[in-house]
C-alpha positions as CSV (number, residue, x, y, z in Angstrom):
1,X,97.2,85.4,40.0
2,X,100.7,86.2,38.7
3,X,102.1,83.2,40.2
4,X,99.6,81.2,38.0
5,X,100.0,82.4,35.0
6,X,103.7,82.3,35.1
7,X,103.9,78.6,36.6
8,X,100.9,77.2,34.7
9,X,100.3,79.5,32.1
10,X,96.6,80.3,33.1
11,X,95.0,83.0,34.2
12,X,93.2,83.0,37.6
13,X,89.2,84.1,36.9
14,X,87.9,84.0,40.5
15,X,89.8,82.4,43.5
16,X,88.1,81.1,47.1
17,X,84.3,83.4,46.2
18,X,82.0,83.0,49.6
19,X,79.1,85.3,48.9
20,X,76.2,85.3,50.8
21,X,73.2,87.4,49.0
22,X,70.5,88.6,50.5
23,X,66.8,88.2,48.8
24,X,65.5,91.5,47.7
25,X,68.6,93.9,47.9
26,X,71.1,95.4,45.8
27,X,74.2,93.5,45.8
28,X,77.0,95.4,44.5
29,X,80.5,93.5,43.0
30,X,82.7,96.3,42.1
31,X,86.3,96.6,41.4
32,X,89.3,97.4,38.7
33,X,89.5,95.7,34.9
34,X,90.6,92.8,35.2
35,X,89.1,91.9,39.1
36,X,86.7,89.0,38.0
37,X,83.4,91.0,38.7
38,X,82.1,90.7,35.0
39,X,82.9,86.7,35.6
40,X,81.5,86.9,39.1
41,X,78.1,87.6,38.0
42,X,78.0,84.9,34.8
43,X,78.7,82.4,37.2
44,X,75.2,83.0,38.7
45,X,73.0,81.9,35.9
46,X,75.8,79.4,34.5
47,X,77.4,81.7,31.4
48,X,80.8,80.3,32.5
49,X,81.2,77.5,34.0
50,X,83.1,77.3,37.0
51,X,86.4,75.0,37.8
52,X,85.3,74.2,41.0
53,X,82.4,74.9,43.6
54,X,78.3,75.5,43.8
55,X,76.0,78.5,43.2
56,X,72.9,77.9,45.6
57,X,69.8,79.5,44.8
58,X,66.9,78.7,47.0
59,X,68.6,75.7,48.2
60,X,69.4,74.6,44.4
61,X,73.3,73.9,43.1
62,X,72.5,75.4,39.9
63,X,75.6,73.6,39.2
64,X,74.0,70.3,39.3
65,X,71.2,71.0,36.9
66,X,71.1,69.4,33.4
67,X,70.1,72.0,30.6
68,X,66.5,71.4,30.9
69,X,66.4,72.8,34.7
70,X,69.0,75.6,33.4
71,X,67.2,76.9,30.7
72,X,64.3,77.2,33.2
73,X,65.7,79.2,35.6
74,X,67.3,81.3,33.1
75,X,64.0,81.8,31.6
76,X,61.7,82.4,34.6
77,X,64.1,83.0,37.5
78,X,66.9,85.5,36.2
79,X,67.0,88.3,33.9
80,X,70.0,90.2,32.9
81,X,70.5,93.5,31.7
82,X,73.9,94.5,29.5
83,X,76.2,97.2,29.2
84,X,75.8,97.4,25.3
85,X,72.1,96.5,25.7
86,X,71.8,93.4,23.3
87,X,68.6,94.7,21.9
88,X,66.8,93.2,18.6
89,X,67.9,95.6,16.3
90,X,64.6,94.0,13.6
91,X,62.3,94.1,16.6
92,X,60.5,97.4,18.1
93,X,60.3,98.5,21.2
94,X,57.5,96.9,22.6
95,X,58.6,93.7,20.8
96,X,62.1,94.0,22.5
97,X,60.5,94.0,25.8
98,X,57.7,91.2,25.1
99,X,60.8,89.1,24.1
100,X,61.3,87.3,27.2
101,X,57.6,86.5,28.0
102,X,57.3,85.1,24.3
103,X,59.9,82.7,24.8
104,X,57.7,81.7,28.1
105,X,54.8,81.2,25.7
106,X,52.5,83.8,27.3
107,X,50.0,84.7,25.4
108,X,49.9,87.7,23.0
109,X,47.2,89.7,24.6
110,X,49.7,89.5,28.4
111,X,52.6,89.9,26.5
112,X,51.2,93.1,25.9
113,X,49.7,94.7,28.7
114,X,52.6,93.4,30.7
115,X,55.1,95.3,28.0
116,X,53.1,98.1,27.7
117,X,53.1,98.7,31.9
118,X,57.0,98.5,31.6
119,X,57.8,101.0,29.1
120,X,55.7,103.5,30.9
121,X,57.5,102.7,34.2
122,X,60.8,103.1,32.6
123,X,59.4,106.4,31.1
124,X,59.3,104.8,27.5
125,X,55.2,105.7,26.9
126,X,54.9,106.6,23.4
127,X,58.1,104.8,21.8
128,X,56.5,101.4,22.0
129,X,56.9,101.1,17.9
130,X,60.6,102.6,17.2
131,X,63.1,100.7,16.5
132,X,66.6,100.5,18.8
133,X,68.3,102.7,15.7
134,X,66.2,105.2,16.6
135,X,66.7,106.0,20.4
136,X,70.1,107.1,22.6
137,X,71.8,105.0,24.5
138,X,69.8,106.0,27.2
139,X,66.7,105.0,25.9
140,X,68.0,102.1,24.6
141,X,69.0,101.1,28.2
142,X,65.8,101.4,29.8
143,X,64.3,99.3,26.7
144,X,67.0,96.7,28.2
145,X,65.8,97.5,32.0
146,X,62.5,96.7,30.9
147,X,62.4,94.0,28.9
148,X,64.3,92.1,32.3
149,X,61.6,93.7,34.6
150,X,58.7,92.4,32.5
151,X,59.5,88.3,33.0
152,X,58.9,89.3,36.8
153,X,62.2,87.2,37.5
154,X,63.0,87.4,41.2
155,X,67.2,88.3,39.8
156,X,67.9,90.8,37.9
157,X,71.5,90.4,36.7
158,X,73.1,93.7,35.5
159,X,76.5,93.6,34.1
160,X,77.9,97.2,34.1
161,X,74.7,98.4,33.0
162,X,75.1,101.9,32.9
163,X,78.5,102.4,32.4
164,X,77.7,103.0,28.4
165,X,76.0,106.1,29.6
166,X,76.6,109.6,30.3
167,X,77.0,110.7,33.6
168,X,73.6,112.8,33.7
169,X,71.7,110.0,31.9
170,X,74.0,107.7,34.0
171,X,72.7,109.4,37.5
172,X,69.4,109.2,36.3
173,X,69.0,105.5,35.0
174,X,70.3,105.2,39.0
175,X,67.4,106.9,40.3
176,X,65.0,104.8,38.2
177,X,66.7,102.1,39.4
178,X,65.8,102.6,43.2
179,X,62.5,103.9,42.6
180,X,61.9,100.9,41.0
181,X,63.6,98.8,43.6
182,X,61.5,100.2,46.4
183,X,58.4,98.9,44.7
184,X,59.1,95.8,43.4
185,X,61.7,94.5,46.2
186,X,63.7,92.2,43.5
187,X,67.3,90.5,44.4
188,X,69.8,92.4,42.1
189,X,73.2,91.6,41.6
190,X,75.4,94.8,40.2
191,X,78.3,95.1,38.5
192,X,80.7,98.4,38.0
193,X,84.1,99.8,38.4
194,X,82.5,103.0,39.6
195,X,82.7,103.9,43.3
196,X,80.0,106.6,43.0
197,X,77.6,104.8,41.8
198,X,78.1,101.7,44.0
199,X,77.9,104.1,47.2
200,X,74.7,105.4,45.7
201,X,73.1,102.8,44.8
202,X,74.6,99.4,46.6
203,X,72.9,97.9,50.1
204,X,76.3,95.9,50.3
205,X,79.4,96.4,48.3
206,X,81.9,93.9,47.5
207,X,85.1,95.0,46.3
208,X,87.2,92.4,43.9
209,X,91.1,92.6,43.1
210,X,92.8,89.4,41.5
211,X,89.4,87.5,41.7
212,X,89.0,87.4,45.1
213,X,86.8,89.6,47.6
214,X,88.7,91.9,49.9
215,X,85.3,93.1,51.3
216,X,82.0,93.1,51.2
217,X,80.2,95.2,53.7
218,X,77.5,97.9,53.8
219,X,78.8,100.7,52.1
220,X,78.9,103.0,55.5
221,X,81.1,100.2,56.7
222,X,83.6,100.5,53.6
223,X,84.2,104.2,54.2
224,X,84.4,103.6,57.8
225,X,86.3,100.6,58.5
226,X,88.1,99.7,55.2
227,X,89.7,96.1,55.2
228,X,93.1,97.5,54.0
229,X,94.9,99.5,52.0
230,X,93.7,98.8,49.1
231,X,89.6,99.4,50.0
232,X,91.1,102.6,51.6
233,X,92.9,103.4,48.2
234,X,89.5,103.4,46.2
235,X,88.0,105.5,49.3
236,X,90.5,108.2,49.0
237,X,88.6,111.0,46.7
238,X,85.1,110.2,48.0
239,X,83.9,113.0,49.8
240,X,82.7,111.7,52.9
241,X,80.3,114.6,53.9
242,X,78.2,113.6,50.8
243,X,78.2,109.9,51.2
244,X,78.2,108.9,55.3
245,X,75.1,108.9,56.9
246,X,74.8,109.9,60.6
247,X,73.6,106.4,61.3
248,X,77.2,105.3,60.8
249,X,78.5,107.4,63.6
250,X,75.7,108.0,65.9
251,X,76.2,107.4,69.6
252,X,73.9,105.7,71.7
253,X,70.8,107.6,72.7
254,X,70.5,108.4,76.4
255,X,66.8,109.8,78.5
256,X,68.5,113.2,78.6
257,X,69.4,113.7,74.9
258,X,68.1,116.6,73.3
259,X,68.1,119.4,70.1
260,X,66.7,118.6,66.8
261,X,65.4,115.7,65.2
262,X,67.3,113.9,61.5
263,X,66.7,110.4,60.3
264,X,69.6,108.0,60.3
265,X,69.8,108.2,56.6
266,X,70.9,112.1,56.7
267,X,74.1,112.7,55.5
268,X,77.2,114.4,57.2
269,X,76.9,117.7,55.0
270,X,72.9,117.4,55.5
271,X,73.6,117.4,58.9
272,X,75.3,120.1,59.1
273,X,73.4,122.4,57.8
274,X,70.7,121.6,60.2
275,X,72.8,122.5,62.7
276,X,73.7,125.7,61.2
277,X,70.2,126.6,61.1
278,X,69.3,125.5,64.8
279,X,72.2,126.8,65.9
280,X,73.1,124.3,68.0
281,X,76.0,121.3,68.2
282,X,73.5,118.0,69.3
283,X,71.0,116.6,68.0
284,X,68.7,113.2,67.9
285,X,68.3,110.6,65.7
286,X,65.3,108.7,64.6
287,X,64.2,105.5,62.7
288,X,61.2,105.6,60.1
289,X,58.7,105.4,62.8
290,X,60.0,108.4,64.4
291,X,61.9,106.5,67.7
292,X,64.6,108.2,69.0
293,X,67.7,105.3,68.0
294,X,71.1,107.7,68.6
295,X,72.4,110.7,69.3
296,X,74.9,113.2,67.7
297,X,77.2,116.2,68.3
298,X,79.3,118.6,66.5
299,X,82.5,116.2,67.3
300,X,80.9,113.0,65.7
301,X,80.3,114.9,62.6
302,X,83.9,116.3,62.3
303,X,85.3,112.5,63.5
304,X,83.6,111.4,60.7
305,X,84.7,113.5,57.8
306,X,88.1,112.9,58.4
307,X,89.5,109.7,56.9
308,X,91.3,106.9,58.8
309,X,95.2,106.9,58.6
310,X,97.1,103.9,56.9
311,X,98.2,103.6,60.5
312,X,95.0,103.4,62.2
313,X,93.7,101.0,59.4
314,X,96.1,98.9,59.9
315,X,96.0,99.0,63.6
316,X,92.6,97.9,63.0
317,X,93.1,95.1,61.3
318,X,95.6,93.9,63.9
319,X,92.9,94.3,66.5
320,X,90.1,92.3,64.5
321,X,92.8,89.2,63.7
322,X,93.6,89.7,67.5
């Protein structure tokens, strides 16, 4: 990136981006100011055109459409939600919302049953006629939330979303987030600089410096097995207890394991506590329909706290390239 700008007097936006995403998960693109991730994600619906290379969706090169086919999918296939919320500041709440359908040309009487469900959902019931002036950034940023949930796109694009926000309104414009996530299953492609809230919230992370990807991984994965230094860096304050899940360092389950049952989605510190209270050092894991998939002691748990050395990641490495 330096080398670039000092040869050719450009600056690198994104360099060599292979990204697969999954339909209906929560794809996370985090990373410093400066990374590419806010360019990352305009790439997507064509907001900046790239140099060189395609953007598939559903076996489409989005960059092969003509503005005809682009403002389609931008109408119908992708909504985006904003930091600073781009809200209508001359247009209420339920208009805000509507906006997208009316640019569809739905009718008036869907425009507003389907606004009206929205609000509620995003806990808005009852401010459908105040204007943006009149709510907090919060509220402001769920109007934005719903007015991209009420075109039913199957993308939601949200470019540091909630990074306006405070951290207790922040935390709980997350949980909305996966509530509504588990219900309507939509592809969502996430930007921020903060780890927390990509650990929380992310089924894969991918972590940018100078434009390119250094990894992109589930986020057990990241804390476990960082690609580098660098990953390891931003994984250095994280309090593992809180974040790993005992599915990340289960062993396999054998006839003979025994002690309590915990879902693979416990946590480290969760896990301990249960076995403080059964007072034992083993127990058994179990999948959503209660099958016994692992099992864990005392050791894993400690093993797993403690973070890998700069030695041992890079002996790693040197075993993976090997």
């Amino acid at each position: 990136k330096d080398e670039l700008l000092e040869k050719n007097g450009h600056v690198l936006g994104l360099n060599n981006i292979n990204l697969d995403m999954k339909r209906n998960e929560l794809q996370v693109v985090m990373g410093l100011s400066g990374s590419g991730k806010s360019t990352l994600i305009r790439h997507i619906n064509r907001l900046i055109e790239p140099t060189a290379g395609e953007m598939i969706i559903d076996g489409d090169n989005v960059l092969a459409m003509d503005q005809k086919s682009l403002r389609e999918l931008r109408r119908h296939k992708i909504s985006m939600v904003f930091q600073r919320f781009a809200l209508l500041p001359h247009r209420s709440v339920i208009d805000n919302v509507g906006y997208g359908l009316q640019i569809q040309n739905v009718g008036k009487k869907e425009i507003k049953e389907r606004s009206e469900r929205w609000i509620e959902r995003v806990g808005l019931a009852g401010y459908e006629d105040y204007y943006p002036a009149k709510l907090s950034g919060g509220m402001q940023q769920r109007v934005g939330l719903a007015r991209a949930l009420t075109t039913d796109a199957e993308i939601l694009l949200m470019d540091e979303a909630f990074s306006a926000l405070d951290p207790l309104i922040r935390t709980e414009m997350q949980d909305i987030l996966l509530d509504l996530q588990e219900e309507i299953q939509k592809t969502i492609v996430f930007i921020t600089h903060d780890l927390d809230e990509a650990l929380r919230i992310g089924d894969t992370i991918a972590i940018l410096k100078d434009g390119m990807i250094i990894q992109n991984d589930d986020p057990q994965n990241i804390l476990m097995q960082p690609a580098d230094e660098y990953v390891a860096d931003f994984m250095k304050d994280i309090n593992r207890a809180r974040v790993l899940r005992v599915r990340a360092i289960m062993e396999p389950i054998d006839p003979e394991a025994d002690g309590p049952e915990m879902h693979g989605s416990t946590t480290l510190e969760q896990a301990l506590q249960i076995f403080a209270e059964h007072s034992t050092d083993h127990a058994v894991i179990v999948n959503k329909r209660k099958e016994k998939v692992g099992k864990l002691t005392i050791e894993d748990l400690i093993r797993g706290m403690k973070r890998p050395t700069l030695q041992e990641i890079r002996d790693a490495n040197d075993q993976q390239v090997a």
